[in-house]
C-alpha positions as CSV (number, residue, x, y, z in Angstrom):
1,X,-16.4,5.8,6.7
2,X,-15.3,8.2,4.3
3,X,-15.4,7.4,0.4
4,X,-13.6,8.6,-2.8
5,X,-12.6,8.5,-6.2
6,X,-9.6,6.8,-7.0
7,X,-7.2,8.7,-9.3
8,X,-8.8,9.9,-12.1
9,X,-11.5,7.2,-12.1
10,X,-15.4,6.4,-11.4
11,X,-14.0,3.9,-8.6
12,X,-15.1,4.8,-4.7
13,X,-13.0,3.5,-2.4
14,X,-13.0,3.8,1.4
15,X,-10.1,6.8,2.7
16,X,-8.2,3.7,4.7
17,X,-7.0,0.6,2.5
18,X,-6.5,-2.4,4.3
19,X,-3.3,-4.3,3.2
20,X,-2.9,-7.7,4.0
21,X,0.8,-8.3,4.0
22,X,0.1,-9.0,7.7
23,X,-2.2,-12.3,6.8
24,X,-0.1,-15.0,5.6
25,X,1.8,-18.8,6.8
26,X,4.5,-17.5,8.4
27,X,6.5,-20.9,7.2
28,X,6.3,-19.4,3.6
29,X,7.6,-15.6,4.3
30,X,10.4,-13.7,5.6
31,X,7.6,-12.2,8.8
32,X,7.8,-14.2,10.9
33,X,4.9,-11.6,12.6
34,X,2.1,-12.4,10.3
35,X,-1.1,-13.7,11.5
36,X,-2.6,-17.3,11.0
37,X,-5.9,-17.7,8.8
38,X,-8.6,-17.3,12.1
39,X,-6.9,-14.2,13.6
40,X,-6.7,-12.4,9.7
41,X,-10.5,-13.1,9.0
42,X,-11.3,-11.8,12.1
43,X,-9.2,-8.4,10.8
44,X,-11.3,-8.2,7.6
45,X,-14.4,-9.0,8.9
46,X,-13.8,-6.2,11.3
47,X,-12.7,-4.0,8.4
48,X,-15.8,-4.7,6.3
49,X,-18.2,-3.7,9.4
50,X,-16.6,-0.7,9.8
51,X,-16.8,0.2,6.2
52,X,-13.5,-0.2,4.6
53,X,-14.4,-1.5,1.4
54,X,-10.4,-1.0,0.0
55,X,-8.2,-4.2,0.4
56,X,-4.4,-4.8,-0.7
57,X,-2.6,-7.8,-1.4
58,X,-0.2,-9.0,-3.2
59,X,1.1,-12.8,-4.8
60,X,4.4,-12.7,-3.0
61,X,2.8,-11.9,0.3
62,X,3.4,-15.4,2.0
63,X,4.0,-17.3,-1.1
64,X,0.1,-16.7,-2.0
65,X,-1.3,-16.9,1.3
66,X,-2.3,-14.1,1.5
67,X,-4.0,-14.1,-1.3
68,X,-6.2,-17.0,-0.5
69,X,-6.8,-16.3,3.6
70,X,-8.1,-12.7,2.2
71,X,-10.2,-14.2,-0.9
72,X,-11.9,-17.1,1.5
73,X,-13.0,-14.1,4.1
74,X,-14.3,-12.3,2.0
75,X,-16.2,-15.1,-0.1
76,X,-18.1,-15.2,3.8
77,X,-18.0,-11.7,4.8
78,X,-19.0,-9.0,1.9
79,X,-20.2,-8.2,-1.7
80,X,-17.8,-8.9,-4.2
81,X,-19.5,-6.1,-6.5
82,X,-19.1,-3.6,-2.9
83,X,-15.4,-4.7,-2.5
84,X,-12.3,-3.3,-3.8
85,X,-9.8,-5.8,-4.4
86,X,-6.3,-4.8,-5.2
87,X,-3.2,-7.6,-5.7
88,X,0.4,-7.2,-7.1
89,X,2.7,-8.6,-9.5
90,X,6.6,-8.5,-10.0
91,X,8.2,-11.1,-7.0
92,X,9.5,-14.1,-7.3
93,X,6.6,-16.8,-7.0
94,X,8.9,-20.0,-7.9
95,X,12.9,-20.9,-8.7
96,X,14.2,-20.9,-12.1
97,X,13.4,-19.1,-15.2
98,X,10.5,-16.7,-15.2
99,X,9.2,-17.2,-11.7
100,X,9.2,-13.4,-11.2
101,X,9.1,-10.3,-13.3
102,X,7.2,-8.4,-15.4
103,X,7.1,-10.1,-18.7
104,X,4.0,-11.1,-20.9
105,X,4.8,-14.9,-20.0
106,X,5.0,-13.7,-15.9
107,X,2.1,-11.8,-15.9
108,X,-0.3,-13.7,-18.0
109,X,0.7,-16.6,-15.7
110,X,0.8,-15.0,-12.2
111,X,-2.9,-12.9,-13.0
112,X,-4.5,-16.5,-13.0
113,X,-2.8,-18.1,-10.0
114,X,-3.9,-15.1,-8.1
115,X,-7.6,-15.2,-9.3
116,X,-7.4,-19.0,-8.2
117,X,-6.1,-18.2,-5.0
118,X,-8.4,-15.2,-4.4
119,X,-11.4,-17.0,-5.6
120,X,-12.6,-14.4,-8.1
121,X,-13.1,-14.3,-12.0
122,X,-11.3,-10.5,-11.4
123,X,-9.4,-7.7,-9.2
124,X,-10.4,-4.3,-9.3
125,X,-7.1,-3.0,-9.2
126,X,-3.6,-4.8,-10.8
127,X,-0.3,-3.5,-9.4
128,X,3.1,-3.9,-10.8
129,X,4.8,-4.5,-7.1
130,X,8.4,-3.0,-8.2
131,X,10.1,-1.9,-12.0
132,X,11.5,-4.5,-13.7
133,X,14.9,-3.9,-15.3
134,X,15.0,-6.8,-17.3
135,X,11.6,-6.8,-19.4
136,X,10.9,-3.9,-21.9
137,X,8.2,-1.3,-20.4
138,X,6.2,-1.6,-23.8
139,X,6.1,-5.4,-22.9
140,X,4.3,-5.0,-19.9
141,X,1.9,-2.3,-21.0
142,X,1.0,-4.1,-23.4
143,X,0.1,-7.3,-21.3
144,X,-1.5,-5.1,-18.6
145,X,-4.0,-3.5,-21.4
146,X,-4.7,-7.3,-22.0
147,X,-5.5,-8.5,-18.8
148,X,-7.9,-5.6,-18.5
149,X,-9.6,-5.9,-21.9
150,X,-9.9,-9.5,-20.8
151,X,-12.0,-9.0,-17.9
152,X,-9.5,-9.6,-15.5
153,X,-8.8,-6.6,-14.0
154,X,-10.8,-3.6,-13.7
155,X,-7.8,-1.1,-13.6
156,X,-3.7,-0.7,-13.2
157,X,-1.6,0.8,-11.0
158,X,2.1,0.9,-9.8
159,X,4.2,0.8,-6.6
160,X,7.7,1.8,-5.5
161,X,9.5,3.3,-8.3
162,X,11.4,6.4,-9.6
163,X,9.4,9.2,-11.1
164,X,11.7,9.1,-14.5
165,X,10.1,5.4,-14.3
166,X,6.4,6.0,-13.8
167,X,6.6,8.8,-16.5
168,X,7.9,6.3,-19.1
169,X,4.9,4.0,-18.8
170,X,2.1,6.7,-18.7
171,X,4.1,7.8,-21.7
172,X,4.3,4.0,-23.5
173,X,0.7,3.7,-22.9
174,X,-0.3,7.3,-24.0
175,X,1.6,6.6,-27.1
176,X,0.0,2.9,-28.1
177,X,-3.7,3.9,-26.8
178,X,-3.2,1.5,-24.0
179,X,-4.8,1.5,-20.5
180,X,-3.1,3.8,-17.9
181,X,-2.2,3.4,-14.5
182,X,-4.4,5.3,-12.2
183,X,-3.0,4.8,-9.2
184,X,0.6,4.6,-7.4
185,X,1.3,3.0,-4.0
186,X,4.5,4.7,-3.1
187,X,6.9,5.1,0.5
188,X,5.4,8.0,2.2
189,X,5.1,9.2,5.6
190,X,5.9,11.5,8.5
191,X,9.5,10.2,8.8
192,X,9.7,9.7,4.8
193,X,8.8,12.6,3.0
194,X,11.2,12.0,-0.1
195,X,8.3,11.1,-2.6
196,X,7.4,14.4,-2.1
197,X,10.3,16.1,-4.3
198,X,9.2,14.0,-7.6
199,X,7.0,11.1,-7.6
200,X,4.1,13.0,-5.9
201,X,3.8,16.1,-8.1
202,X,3.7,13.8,-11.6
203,X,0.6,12.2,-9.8
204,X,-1.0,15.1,-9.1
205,X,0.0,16.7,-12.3
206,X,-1.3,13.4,-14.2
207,X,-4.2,12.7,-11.8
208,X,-2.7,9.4,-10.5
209,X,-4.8,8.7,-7.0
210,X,-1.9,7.6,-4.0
211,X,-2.0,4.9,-1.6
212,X,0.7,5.3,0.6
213,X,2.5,2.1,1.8
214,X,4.2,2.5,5.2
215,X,2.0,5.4,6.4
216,X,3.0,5.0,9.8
217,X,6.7,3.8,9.1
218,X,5.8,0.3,10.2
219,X,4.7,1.8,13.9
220,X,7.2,4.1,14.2
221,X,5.3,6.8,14.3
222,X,2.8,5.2,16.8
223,X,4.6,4.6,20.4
224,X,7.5,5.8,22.2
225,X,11.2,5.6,20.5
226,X,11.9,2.9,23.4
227,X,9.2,0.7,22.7
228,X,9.7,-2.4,20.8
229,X,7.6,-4.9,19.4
230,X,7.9,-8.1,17.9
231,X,8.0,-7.0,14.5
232,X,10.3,-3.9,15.3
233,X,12.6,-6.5,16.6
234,X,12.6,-9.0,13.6
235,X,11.3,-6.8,10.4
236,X,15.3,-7.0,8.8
237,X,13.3,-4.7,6.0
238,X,12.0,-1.9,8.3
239,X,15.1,-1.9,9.8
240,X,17.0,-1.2,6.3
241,X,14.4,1.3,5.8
242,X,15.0,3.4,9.1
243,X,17.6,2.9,11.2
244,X,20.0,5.0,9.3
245,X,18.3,8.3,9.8
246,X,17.5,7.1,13.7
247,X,18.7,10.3,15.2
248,X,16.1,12.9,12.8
249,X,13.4,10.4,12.7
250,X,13.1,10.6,16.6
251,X,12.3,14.3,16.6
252,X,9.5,13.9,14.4
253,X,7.8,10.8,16.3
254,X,8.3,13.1,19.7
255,X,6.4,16.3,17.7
256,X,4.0,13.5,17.0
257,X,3.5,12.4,20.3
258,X,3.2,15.9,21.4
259,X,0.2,16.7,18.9
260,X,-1.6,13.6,19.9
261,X,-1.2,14.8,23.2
262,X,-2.8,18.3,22.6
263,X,-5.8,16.6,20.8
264,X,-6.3,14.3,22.9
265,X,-6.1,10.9,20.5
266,X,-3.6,8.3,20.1
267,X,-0.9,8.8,18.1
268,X,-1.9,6.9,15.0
269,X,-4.3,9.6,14.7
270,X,-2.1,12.4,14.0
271,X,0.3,10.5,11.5
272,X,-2.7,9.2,9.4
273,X,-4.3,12.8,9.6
274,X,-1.3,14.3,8.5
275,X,-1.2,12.2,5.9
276,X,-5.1,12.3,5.1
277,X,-4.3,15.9,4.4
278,X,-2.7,16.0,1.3
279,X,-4.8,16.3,-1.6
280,X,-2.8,14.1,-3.6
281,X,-3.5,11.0,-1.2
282,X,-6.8,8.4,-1.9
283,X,-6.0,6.3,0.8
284,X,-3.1,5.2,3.3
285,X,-2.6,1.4,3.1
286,X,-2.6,0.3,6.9
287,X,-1.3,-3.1,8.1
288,X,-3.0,-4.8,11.2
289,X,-2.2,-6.8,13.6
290,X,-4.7,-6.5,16.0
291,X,-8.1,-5.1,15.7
292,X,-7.7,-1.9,17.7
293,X,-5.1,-1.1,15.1
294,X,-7.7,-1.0,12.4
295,X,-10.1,0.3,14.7
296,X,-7.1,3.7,15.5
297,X,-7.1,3.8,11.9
298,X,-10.6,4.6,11.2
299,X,-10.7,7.0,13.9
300,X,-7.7,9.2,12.1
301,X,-11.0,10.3,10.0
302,X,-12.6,12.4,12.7
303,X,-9.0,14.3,13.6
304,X,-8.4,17.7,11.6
305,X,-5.2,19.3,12.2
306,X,-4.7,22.9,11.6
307,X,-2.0,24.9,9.4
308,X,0.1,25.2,12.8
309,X,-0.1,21.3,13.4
310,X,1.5,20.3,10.3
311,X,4.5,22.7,10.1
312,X,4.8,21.6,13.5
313,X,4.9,18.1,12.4
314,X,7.2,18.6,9.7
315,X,9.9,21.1,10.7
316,X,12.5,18.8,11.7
317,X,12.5,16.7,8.9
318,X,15.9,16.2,6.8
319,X,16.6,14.6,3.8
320,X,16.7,10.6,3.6
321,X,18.3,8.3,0.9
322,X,15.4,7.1,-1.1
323,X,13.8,4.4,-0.1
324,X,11.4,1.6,-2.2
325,X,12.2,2.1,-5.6
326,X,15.0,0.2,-5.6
């Protein structure tokens, strides 16, 4: 495994992320794919013995599931002081008034359920899951500094906004002396390539570490355009995400499939190793299903690809609506 700093910050964390929207009571969430608590501890065990030290929740994910099915492995499994633990804020965790959001009351609330759930005093990294339009960005700066001077988390970041957006709150917090996001966990991959026009140049120009979500365009990018799978059949969200730009997404999975081919490794190992090659990104957020998933992922490491391979790779893209922020 492969280690490094995220963002502009003393914190090592391993070069694949493993996000655990995949874990969860399939009862309590929209997937009906995700797996039950014995088959997702046997996907973080795995992941700690192969040295992935990086892992991604969120509240939301299964209505907190998640949350505790990830915090009881890893109670048995590692190190809290060796792990990485990153969780989310924003959806909507109960009906009625201020079950979701971004205000002071949401937050302050939603950091302790997930510390309960997780079965930690703290998370190394907080994430605000999505923008919210209804609470005043100074609002929830202010509440994130709190929650880190309080001990409870260790560092901020974001997810899935505009660039006008992520600009604004480094800006708020500049201006009050508050702490700073150091990280952003934006859309990006081989078939989505629109955070490259805004988004990713303020990170690099701010020093913002990325951890892509999606790297592999929820398996797009990983098996023939024919092939289906249980989630590509029911995931109503990957569908919105990619099924309008069908036609131009299918010559980039072929050029993928045709690298792989000349390297000799399976697919997954070219999209992550085209991702793995852009300075600006810490570490791809992977989702797993199985363990040879996770086990592909890690291999992406070893594969290099040259000049020639990537302007391969990325010739026939086109333009796509953007995707995440909103």
């Amino acid at each position: 495994m492969e280690y490094v700093k995220l963002g502009n910050t003393g914190l090592d964390v391993s070069r694949i992320c493993l996000g655990c929207m995949s874990f969860g009571d399939a009862e309590k969430w929209i997937h009906k794919w995700v797996l039950d608590e014995d088959k997702s501890r046997s996907i973080i065990k795995r992941a700690l013995d192969l040295g992935i030290n990086f892992f991604d929740t969120a509240n939301v994910y299964s209505t907190g599931t998640s949350e505790e099915y990830l915090g009881r492995a890893l109670k048995d499994y590692a190190n809290r002081d060796e792990v990485v633990l990153a969780t989310k804020v924003h959806g909507r965790m109960h009906e009625g008034p201020n079950g979701a959001g971004l205000s002071r009351k949401a937050i302050m609330s939603e950091i302790d359920n997930s510390l309960t759930r997780l079965g930690t005093d703290y998370v190394d990294l907080y994430i605000i899951h999505r923008w919210d339009y209804n609470t005043p960005i100074e609002e929830t700066m202010e509440t994130l500094h709190d929650v880190v001077k309080s001990g409870k988390a260790r560092y901020i970041g974001a997810s899935a906004m505009y660039a006008w957006q992520f600009q604004k709150a480094l800006h708020v917090a500049d201006k009050n002396n508050w702490t700073r996001f150091v990280s952003m966990q934006n859309h990006y991959n081989l078939i989505y390539r629109e955070e490259e026009r805004e988004m990713i140049p303020l990170c690099k120009e701010e020093k913002i570490g990325i951890t892509p979500y999606s790297p592999l365009a929820s398996g797009r990018l990983t098996r023939d355009w024919s092939e289906t799978t249980l989630r590509s059949e029911t995931d109503q969200i990957q569908k919105s995400k990619y099924d309008a730009t069908a036609d131009a997404d299918r010559l980039v999975v072929e050029r993928v499939a045709a690298v792989a081919e000349r390297h000799g490794v399976p697919r997954i190992h070219v999209a992550l190793a085209w991702l793995l090659s852009k300075e600006t990104v810490t570490a791809p957020v992977i989702g797993a299903t199985k363990i040879s998933h996770l086990e592909d992922a890690v291999g992406s490491l070893s594969v290099k690809l040259t000049t020639d391979d990537i302007a391969f790779l990325e010739e026939p893209y086109v333009p796509h609506a953007v995707v995440g922020p909103n």
